[in-house]
Jmol script that loads the backbone (N, CA, C; Angstrom):
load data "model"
ATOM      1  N   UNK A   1       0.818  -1.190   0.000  1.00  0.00           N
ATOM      2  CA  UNK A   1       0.000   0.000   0.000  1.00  0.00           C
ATOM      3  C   UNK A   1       0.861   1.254   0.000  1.00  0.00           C
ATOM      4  N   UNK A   2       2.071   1.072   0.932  1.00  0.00           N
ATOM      5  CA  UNK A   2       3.021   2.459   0.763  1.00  0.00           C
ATOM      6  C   UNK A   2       3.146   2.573  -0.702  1.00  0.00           C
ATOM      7  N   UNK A   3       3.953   1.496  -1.213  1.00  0.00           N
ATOM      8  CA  UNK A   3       4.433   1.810  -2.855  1.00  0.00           C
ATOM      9  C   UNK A   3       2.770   2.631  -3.495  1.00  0.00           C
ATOM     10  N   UNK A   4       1.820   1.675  -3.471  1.00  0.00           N
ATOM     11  CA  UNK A   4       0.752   3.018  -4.118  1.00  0.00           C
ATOM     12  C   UNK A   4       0.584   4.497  -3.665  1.00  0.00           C
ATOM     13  N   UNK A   5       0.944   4.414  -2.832  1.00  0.00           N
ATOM     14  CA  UNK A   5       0.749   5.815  -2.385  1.00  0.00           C
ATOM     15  C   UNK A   5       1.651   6.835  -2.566  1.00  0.00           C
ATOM     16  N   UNK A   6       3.074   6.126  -2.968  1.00  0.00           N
ATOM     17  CA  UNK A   6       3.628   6.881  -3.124  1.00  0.00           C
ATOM     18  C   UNK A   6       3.898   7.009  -4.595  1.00  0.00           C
ATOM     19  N   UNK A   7       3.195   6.187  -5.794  1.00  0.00           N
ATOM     20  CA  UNK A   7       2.617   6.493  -6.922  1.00  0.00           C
ATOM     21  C   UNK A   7       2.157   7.390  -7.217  1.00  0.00           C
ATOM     22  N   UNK A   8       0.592   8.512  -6.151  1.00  0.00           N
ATOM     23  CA  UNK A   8       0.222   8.821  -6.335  1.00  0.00           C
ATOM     24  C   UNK A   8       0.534  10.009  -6.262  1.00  0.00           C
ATOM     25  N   UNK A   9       0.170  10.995  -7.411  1.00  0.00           N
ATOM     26  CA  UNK A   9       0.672  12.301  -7.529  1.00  0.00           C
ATOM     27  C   UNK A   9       0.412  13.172  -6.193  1.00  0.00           C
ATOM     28  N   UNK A  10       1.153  13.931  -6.025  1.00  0.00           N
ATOM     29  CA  UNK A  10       0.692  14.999  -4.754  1.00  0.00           C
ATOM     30  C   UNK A  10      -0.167  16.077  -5.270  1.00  0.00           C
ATOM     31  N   UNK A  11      -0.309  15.941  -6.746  1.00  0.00           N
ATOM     32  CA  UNK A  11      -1.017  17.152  -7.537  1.00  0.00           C
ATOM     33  C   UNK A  11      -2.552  16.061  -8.160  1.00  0.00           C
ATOM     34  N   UNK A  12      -3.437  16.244  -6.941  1.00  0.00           N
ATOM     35  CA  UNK A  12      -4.974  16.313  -7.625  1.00  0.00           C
ATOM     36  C   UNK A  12      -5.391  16.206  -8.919  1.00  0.00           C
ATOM     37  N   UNK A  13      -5.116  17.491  -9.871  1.00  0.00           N
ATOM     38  CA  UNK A  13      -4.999  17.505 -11.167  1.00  0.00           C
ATOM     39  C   UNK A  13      -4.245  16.437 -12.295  1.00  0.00           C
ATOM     40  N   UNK A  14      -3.352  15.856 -11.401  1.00  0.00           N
ATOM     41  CA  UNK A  14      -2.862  14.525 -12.088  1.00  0.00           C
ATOM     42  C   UNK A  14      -3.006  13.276 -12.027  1.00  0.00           C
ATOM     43  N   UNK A  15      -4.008  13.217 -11.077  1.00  0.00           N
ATOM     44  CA  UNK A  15      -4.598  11.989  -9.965  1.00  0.00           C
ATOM     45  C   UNK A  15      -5.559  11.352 -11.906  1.00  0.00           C
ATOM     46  N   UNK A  16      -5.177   9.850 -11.876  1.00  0.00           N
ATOM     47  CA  UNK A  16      -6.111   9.341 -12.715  1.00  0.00           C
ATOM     48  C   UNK A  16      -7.512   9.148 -12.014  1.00  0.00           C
ATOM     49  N   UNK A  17      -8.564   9.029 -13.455  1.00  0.00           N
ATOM     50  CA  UNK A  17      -9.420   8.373 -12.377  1.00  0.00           C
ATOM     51  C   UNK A  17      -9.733   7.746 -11.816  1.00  0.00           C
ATOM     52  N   UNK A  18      -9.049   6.379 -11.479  1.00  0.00           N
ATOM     53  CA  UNK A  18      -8.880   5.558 -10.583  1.00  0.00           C
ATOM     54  C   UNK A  18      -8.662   6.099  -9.335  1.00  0.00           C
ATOM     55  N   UNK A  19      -7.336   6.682  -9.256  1.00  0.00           N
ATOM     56  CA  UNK A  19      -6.965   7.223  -8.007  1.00  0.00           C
ATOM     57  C   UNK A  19      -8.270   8.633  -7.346  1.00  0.00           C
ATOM     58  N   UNK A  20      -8.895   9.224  -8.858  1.00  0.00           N
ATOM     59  CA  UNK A  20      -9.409  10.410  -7.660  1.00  0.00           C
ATOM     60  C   UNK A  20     -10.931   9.137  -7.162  1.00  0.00           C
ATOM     61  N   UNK A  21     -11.044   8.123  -7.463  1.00  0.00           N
ATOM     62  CA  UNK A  21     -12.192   7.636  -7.234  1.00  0.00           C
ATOM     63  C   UNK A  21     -12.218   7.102  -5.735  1.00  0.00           C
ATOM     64  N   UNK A  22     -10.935   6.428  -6.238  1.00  0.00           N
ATOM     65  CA  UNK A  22     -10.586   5.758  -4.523  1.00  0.00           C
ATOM     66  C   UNK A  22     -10.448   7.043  -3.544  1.00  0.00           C
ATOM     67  N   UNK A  23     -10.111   8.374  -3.572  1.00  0.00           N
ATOM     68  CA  UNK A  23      -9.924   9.528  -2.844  1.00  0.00           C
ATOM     69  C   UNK A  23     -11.784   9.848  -2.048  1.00  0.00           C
ATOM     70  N   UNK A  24     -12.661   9.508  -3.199  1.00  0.00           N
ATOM     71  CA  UNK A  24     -13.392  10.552  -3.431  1.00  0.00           C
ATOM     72  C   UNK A  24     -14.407   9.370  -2.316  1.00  0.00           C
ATOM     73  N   UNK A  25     -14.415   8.129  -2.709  1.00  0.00           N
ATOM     74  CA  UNK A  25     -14.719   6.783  -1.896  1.00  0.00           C
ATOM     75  C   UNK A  25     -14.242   6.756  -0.532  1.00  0.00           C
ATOM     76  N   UNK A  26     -13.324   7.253  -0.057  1.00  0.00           N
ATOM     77  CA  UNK A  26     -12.608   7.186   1.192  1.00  0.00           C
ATOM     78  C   UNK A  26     -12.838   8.774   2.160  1.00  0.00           C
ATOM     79  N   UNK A  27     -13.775   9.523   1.322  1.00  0.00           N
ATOM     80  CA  UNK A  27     -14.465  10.629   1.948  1.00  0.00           C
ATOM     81  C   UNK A  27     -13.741  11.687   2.048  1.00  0.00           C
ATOM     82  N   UNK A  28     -12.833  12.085   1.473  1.00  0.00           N
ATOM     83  CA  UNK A  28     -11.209  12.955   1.825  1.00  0.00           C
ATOM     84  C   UNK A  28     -11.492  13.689   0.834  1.00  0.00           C
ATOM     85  N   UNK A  29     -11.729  15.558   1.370  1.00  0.00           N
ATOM     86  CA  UNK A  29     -11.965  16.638   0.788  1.00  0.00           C
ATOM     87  C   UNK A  29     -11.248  16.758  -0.276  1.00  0.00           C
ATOM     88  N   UNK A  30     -10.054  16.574  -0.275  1.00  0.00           N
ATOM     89  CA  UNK A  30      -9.259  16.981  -1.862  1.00  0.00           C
ATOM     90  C   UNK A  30      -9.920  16.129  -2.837  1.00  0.00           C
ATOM     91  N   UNK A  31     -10.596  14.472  -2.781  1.00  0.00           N
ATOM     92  CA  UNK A  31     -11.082  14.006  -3.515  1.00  0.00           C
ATOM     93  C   UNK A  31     -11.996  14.184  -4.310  1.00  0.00           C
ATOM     94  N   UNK A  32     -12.826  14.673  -3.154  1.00  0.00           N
ATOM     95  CA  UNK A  32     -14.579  15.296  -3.631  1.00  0.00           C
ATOM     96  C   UNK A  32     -14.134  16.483  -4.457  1.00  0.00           C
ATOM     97  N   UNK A  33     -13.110  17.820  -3.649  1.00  0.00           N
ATOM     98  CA  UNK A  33     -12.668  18.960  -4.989  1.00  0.00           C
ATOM     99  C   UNK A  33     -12.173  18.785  -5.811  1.00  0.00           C
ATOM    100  N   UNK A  34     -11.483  17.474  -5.988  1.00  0.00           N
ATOM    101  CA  UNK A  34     -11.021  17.405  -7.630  1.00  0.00           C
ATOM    102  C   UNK A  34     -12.121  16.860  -8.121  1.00  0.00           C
ATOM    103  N   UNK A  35     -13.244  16.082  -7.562  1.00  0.00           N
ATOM    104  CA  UNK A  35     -14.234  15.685  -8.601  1.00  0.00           C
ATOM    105  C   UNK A  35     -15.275  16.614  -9.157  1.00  0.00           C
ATOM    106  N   UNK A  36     -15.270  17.587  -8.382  1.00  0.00           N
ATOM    107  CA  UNK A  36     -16.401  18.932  -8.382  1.00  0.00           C
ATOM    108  C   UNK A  36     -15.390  19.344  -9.576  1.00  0.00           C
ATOM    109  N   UNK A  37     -14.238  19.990  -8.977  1.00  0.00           N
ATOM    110  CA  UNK A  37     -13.387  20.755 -10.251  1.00  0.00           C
ATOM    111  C   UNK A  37     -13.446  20.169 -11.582  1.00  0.00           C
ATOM    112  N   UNK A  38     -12.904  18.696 -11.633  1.00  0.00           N
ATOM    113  CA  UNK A  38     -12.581  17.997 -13.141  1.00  0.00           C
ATOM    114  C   UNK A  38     -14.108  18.087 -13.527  1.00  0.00           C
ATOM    115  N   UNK A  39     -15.470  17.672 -12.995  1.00  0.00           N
ATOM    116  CA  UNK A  39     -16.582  17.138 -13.629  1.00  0.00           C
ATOM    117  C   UNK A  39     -17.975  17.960 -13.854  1.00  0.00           C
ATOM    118  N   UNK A  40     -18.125  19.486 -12.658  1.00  0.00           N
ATOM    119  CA  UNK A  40     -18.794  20.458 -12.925  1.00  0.00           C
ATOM    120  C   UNK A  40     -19.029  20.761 -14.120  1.00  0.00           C
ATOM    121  N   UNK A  41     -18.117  21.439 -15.353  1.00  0.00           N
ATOM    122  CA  UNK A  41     -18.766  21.580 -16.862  1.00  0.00           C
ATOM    123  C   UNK A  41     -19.371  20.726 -17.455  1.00  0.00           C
ATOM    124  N   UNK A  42     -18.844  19.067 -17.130  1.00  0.00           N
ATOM    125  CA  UNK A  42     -19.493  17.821 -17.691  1.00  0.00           C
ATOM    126  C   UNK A  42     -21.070  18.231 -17.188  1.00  0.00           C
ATOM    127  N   UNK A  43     -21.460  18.106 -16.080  1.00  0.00           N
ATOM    128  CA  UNK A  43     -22.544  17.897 -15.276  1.00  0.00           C
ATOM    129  C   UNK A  43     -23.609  19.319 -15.422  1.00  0.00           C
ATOM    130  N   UNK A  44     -22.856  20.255 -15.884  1.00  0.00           N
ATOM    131  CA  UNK A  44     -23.889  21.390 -15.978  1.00  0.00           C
ATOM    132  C   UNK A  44     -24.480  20.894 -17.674  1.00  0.00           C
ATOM    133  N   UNK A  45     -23.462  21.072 -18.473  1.00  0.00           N
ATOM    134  CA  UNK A  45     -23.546  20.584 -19.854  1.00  0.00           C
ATOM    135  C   UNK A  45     -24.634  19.380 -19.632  1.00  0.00           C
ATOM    136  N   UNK A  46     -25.071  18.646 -19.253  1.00  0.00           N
ATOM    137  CA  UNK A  46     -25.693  17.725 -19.026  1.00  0.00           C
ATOM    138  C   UNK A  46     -27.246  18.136 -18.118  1.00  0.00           C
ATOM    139  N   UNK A  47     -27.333  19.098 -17.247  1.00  0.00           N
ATOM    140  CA  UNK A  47     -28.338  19.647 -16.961  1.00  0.00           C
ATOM    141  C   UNK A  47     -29.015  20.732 -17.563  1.00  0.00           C
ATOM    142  N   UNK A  48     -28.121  21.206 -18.155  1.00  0.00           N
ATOM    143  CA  UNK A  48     -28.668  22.482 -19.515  1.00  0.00           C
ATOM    144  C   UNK A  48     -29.393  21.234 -20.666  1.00  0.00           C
ATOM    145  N   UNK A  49     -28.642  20.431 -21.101  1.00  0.00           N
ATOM    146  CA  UNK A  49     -29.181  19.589 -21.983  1.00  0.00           C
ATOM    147  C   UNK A  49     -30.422  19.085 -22.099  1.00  0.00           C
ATOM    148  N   UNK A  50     -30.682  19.021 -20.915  1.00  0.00           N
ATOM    149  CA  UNK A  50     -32.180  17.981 -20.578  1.00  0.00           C
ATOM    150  C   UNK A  50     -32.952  19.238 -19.994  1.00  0.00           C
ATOM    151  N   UNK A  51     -32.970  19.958 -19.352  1.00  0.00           N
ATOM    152  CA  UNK A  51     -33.365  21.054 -18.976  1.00  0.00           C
ATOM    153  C   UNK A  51     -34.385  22.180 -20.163  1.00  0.00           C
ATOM    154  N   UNK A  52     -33.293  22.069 -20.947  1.00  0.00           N
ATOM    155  CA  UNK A  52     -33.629  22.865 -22.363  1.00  0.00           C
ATOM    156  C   UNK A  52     -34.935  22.353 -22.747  1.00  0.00           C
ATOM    157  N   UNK A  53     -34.514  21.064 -23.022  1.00  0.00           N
ATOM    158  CA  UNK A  53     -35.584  20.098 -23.599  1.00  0.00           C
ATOM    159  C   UNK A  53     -37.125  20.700 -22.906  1.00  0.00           C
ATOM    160  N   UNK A  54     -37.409  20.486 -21.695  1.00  0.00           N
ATOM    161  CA  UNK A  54     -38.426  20.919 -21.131  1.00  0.00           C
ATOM    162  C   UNK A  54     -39.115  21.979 -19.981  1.00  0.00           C
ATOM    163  N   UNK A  55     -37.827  22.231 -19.840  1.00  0.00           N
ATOM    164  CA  UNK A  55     -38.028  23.592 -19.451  1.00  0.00           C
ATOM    165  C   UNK A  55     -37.240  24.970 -20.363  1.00  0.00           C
ATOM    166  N   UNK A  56     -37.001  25.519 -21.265  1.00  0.00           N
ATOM    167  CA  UNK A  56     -35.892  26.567 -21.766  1.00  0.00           C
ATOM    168  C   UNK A  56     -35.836  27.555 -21.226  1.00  0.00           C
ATOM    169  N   UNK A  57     -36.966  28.299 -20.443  1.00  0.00           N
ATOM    170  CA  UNK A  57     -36.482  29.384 -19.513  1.00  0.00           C
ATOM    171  C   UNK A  57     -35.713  29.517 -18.079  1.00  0.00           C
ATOM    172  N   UNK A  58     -35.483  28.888 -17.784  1.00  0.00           N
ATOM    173  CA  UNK A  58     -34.731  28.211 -16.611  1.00  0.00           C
ATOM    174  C   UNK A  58     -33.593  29.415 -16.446  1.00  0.00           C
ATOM    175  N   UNK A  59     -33.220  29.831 -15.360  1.00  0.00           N
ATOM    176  CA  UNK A  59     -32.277  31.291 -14.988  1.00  0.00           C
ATOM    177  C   UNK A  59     -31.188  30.176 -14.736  1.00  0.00           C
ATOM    178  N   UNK A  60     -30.225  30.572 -14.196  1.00  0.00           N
ATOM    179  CA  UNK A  60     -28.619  30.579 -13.891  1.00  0.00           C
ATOM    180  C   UNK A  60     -28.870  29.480 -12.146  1.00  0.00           C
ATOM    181  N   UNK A  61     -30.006  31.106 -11.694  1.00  0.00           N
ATOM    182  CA  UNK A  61     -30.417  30.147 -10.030  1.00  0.00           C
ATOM    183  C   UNK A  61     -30.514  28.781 -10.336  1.00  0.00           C
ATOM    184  N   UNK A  62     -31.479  28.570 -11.201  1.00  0.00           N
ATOM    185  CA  UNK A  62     -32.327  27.350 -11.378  1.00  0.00           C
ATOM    186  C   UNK A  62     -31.515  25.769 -11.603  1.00  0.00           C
ATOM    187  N   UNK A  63     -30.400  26.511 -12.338  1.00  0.00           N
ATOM    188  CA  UNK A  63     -29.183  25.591 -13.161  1.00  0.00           C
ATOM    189  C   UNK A  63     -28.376  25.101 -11.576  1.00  0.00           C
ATOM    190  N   UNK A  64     -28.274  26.091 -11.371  1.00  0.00           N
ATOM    191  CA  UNK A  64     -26.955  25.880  -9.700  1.00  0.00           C
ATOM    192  C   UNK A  64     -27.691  25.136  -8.387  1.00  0.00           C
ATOM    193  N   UNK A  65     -28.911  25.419  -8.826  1.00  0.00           N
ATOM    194  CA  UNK A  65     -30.000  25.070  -7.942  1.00  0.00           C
ATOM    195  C   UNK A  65     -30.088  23.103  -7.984  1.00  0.00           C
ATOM    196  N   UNK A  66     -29.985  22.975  -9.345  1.00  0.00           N
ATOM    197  CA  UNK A  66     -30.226  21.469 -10.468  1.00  0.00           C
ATOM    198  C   UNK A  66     -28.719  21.213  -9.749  1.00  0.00           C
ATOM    199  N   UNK A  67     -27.686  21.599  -9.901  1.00  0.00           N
ATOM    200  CA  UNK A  67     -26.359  21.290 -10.270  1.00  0.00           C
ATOM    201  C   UNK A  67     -26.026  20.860  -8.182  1.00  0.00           C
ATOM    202  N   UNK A  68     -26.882  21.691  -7.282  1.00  0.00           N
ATOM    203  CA  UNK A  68     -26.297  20.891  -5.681  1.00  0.00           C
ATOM    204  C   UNK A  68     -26.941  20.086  -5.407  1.00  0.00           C
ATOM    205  N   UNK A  69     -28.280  19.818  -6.276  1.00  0.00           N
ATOM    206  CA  UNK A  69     -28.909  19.122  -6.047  1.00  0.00           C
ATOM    207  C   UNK A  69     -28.120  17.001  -6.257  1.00  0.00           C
ATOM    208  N   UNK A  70     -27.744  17.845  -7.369  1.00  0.00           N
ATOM    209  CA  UNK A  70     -27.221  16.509  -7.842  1.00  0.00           C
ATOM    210  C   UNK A  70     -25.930  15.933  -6.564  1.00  0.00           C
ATOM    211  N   UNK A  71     -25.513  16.702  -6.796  1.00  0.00           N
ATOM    212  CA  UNK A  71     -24.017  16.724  -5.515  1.00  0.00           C
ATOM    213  C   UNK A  71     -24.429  16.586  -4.293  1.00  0.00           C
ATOM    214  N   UNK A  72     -25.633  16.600  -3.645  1.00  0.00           N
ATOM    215  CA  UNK A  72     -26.270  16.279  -2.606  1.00  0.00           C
ATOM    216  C   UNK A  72     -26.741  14.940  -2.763  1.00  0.00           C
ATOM    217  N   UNK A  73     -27.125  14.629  -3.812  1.00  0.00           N
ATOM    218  CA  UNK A  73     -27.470  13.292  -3.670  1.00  0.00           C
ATOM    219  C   UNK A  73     -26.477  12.368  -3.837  1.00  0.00           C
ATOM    220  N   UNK A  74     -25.287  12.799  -4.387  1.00  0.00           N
ATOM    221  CA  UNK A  74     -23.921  12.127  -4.499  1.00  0.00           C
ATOM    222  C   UNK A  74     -23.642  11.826  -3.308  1.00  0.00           C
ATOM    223  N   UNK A  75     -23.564  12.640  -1.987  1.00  0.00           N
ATOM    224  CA  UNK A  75     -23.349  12.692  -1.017  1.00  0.00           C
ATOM    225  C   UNK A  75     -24.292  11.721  -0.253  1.00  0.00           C
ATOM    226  N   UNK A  76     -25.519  11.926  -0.540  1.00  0.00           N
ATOM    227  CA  UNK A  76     -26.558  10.887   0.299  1.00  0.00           C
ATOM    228  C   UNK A  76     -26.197  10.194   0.024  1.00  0.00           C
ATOM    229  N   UNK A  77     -26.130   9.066  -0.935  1.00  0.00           N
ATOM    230  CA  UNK A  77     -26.361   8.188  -1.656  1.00  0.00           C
ATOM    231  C   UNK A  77     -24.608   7.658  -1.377  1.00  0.00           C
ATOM    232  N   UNK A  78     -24.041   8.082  -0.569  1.00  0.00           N
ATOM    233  CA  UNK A  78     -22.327   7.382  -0.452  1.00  0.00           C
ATOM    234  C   UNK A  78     -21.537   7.385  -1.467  1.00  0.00           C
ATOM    235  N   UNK A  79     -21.511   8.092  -2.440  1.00  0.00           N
ATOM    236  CA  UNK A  79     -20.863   8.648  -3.800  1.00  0.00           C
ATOM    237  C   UNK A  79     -20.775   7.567  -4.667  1.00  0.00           C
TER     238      UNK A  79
END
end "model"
wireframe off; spacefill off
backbone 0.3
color backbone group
């Protein structure tokens, strides 16, 4: 387990996703912020998408509103 660990980058941003998964699984804040950081545009892009579809007036609130929602349930739900 040392040798993996000491595999693992000290830089977040270089963490594969393997490694930020196991971070993000083991409940450890840098994990969860690199997953917010790397995957936020994915995940908005993805709530604008479907959003559009049936709702199109939807404000910015509404989007950020959609977007903790999701991340809250990441959280319930044990990631």
């Amino acid at each position: 387990m040392a040798l993996l660990a000491a595999r693992i980058s000290k830089n977040a941003a270089d963490w594969t996703d393997r490694e930020l998964l196991r971070f993000v699984l083991r409940n450890e804040a840098r994990g969860w912020n690199e997953l917010v950081r790397r995957f936020r545009p994915l995940i908005y892009r993805c709530i604008t998408k479907v959003t559009l579809r049936y709702a199109p007036t939807l404000s910015n609130a509404d989007l950020d509103e959609i977007f903790a929602d999701v991340m809250m349930q990441l959280v319930r739900d044990d990631m």
